[in-house]
C-alpha positions as CSV (number, residue, x, y, z in Angstrom):
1,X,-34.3,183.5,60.8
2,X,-32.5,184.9,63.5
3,X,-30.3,188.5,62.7
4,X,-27.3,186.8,64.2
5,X,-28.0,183.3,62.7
6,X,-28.5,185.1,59.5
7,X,-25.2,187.1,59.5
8,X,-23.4,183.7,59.8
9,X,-24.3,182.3,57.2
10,X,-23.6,183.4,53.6
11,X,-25.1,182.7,50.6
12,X,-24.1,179.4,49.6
13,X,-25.1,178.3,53.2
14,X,-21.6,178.4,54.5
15,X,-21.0,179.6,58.0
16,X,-18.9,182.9,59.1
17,X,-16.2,180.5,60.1
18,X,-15.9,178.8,57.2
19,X,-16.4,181.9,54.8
20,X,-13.1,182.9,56.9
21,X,-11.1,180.1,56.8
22,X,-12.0,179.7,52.6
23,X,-10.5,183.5,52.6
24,X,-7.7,183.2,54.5
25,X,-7.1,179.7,52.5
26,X,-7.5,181.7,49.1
27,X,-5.3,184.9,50.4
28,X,-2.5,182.9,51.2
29,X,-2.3,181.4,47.6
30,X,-2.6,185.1,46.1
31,X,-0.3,186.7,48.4
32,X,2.1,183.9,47.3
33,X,1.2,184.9,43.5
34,X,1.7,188.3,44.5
35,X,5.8,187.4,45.2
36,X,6.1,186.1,41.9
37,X,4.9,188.9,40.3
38,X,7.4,191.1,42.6
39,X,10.1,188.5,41.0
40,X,9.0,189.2,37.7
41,X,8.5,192.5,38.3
42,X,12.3,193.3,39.4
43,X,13.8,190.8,36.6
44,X,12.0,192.3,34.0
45,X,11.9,195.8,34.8
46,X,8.0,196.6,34.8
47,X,6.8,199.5,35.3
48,X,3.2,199.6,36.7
49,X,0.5,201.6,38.5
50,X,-2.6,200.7,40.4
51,X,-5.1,203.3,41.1
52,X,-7.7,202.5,44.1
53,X,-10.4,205.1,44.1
54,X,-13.9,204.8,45.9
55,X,-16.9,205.8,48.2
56,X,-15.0,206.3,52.0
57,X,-15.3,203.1,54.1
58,X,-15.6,201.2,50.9
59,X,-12.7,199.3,51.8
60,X,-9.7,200.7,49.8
61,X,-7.1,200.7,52.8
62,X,-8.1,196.5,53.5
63,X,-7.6,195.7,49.9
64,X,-4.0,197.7,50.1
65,X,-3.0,196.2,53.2
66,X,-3.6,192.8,51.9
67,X,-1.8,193.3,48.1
68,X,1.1,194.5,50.1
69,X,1.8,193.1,53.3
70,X,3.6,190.0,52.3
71,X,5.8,191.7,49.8
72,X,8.8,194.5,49.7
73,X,7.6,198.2,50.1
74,X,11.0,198.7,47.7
75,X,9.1,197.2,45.1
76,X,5.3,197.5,45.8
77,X,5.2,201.8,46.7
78,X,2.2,203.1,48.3
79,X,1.5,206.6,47.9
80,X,-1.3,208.6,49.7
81,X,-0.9,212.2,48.9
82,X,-1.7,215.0,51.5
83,X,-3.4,218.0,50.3
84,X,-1.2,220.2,48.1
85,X,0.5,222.6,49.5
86,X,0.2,226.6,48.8
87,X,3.3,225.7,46.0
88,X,1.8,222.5,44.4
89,X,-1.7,224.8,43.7
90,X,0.4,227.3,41.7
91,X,1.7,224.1,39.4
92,X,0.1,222.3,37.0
93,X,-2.6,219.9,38.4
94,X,-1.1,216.5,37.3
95,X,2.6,217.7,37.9
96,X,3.0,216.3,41.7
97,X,1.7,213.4,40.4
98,X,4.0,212.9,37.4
99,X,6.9,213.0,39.8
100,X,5.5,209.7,41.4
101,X,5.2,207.6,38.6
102,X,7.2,204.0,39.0
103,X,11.2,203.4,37.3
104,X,12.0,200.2,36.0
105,X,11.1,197.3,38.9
106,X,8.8,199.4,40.9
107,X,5.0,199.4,41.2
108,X,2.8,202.4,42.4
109,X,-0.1,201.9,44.5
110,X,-1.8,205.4,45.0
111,X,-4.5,205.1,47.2
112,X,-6.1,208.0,45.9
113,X,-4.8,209.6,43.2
114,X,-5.6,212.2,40.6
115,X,-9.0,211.6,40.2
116,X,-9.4,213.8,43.7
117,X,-10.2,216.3,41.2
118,X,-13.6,215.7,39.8
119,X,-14.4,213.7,43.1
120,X,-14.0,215.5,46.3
121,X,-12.0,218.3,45.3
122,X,-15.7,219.0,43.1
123,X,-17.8,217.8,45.7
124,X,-16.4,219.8,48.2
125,X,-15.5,223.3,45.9
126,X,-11.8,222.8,46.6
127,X,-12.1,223.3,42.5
128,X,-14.6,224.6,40.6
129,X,-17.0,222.7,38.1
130,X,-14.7,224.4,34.8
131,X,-11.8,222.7,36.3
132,X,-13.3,219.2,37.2
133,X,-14.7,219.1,34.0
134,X,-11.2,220.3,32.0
135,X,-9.8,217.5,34.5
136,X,-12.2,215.2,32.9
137,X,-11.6,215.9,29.1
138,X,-7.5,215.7,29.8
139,X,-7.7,212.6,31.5
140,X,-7.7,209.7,29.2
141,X,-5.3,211.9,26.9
142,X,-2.4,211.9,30.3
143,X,-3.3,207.9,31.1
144,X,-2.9,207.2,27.3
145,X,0.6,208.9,27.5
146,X,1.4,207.0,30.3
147,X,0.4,203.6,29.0
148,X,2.0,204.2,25.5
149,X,5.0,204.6,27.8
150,X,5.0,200.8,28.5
151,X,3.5,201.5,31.7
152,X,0.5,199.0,32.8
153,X,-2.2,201.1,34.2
154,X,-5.0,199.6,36.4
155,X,-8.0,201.5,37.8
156,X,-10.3,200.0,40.8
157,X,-13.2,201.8,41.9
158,X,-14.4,200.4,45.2
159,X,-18.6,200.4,45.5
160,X,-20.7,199.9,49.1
161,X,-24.4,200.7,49.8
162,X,-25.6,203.8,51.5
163,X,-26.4,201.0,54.2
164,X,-23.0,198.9,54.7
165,X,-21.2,202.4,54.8
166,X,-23.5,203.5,57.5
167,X,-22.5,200.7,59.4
168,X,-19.2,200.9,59.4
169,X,-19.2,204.4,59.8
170,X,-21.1,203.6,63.1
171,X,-18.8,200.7,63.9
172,X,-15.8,203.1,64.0
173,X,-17.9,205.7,66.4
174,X,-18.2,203.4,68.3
175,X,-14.5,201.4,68.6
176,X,-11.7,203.2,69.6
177,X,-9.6,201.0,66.9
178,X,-11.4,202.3,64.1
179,X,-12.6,206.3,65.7
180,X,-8.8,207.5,64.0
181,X,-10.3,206.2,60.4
182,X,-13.3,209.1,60.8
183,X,-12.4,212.3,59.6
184,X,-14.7,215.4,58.9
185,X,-14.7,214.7,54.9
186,X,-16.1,211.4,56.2
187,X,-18.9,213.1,58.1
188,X,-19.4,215.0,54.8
189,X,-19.1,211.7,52.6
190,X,-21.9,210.5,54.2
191,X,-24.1,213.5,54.6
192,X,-23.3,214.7,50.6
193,X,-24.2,210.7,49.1
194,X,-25.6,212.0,45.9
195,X,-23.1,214.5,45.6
196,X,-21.1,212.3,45.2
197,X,-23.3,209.9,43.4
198,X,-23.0,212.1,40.4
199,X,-19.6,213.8,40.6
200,X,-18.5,209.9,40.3
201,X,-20.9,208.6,37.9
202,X,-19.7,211.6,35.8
203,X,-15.9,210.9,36.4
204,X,-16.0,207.4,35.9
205,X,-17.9,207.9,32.2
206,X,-15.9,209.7,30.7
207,X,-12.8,208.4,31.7
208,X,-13.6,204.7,31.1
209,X,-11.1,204.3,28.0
210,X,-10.0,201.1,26.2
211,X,-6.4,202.1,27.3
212,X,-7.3,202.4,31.0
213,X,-10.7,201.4,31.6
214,X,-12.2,201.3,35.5
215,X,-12.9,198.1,37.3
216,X,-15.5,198.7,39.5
217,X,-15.4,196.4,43.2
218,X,-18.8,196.0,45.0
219,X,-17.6,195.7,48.5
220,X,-20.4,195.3,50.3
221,X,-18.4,192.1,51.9
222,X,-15.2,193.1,52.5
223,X,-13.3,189.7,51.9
224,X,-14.8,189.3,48.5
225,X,-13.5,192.3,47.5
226,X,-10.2,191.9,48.8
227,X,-9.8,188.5,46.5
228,X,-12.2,189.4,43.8
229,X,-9.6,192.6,43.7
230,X,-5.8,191.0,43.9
231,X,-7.0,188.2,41.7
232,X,-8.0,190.7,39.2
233,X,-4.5,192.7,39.4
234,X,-2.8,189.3,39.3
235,X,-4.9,188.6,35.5
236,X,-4.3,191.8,34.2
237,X,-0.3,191.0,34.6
238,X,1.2,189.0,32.0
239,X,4.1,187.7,34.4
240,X,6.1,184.8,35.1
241,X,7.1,182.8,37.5
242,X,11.2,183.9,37.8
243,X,13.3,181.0,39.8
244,X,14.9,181.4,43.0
245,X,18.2,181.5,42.9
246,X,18.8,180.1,46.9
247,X,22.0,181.3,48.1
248,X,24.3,179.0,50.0
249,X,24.8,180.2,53.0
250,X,28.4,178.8,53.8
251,X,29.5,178.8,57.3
252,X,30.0,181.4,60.0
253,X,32.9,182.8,61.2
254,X,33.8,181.1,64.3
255,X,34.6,182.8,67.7
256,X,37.6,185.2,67.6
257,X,40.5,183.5,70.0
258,X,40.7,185.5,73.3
259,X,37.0,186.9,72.8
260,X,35.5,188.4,75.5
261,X,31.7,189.3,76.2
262,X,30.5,192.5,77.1
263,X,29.0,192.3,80.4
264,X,28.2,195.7,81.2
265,X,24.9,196.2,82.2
266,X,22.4,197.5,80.2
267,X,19.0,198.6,79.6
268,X,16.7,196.5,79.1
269,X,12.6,196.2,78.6
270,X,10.8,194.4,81.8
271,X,9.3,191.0,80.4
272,X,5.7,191.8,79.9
273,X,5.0,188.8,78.0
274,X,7.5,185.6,79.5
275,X,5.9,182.8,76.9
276,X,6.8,180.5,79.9
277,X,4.7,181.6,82.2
């Protein structure tokens, strides 16, 4: 078969197009989920966190964009953190992150979180082994704190093949959309695979715990992912659909007698884009 034929057509012989329109179709029902469970979420005063951790290019931003475009950023936080700063390496490793956890109403997405430790901060000796590893053995103990809290905890590790990550890590070379997304870690991502092969196969045993066990996401096909992902989140959630309360509107206030426009010229941007043209 043809390589282009080929990558239009998926497994269950539908076409590209049709693999699209399915997804779109299927996101549009989650996303609508997803507002119900920001209803609930707010009525009932939830508290939850959802940690997305994986290999780079894996996909982690897509899924995020996805979970949280349709809904309020007052309710669904993202957090990415930078690298500490010369204070926050003095402090205790998990205190920075403490501070983030959700109140009442909120949920926290951290798109990365502390699990930087035994992944690249290992990989890359911005720690040393002794400290992944006492990272490791205190881990489930923190999480287990945190769920017994009443918080619901959710952990997504995003997988791709050595081959789909060279792609895309080609693909963003070459586009000047994507080039931003390629850092120097990514470079080293690619070049240290086994690396960090085992500092994650490591990580992700012994922090696989009844109270906050991983889900792991092959995401080899991007779209899967993202539904195979939100749908996931949306099970794990025992919410309810909360009513809408529609306001009425009333009526607006009508002209002030004796009103007068300002006409005094102003600014304004040229028309680019007339849709009557």
């Amino acid at each position: 078969m043809d390589k282009k034929v080929d990558k239009a057509v998926r497994q269950n012989g539908e076409s590209k197009k049709e693999h699209t329109a399915r997804y779109e179709k299927e996101m549009t029902r989650l996303q609508v989920e997803l507002a119900h469970l920001q209803a609930w979420v707010k009525k009932s005063g939830a508290r939850v966190v959802i940690i997305f951790e994986g290999r780079d290019a894996a996909g982690k931003g897509g899924v995020i964009r996805r979970l949280t475009e349709r809904v309020s950023p007052r309710v669904f936080r993202v957090v990415a953190l930078p690298a500490p700063t010369d204070r926050e390496k003095t402090q205790i490793y998990m205190q920075r992150y403490i501070a983030l956890l959700p109140a009442a109403g909120e949920v926290l997405i951290l798109d990365r979180s502390w699990y930087n430790r035994p992944g690249v901060e290992r990989v890359m000796g911005f720690c040393t082994d002794k400290q992944a590893r006492r990272f490791l053995e205190l881990a489930s103990r923190f999480e287990a704190a945190i769920v017994e809290s009443g918080v619901t905890l959710l952990k997504y590790f995003l997988t791709v093949s050595e081959d789909e990550q060279e792609r895309r890590f080609r693909r963003r070379i070459e586009d000047p959309l994507r080039q931003w997304k390629l850092s120097p870690m990514d470079v080293e991502s690619y070049q240290r695979w086994w690396d960090y092969t085992r500092a994650y196969d490591e990580m992700i045993r012994m922090t696989d715990s009844n109270h906050a066990p991983w889900w792991m996401v092959p995401s080899d096909d991007k779209k899967s992912a993202r539904i195979n992902c939100i749908s996931h989140i949306l099970k794990s959630i025992p919410y309810e659909k909360v009513k809408f309360q529609k306001p009425d509107l009333g009526k607006r206030q009508k002209r002030p007698d004796g009103w007068v426009d300002d006409t005094t010229p102003r600014n304004s941007v040229p028309d680019v884009f007339d849709r009557h043209r």
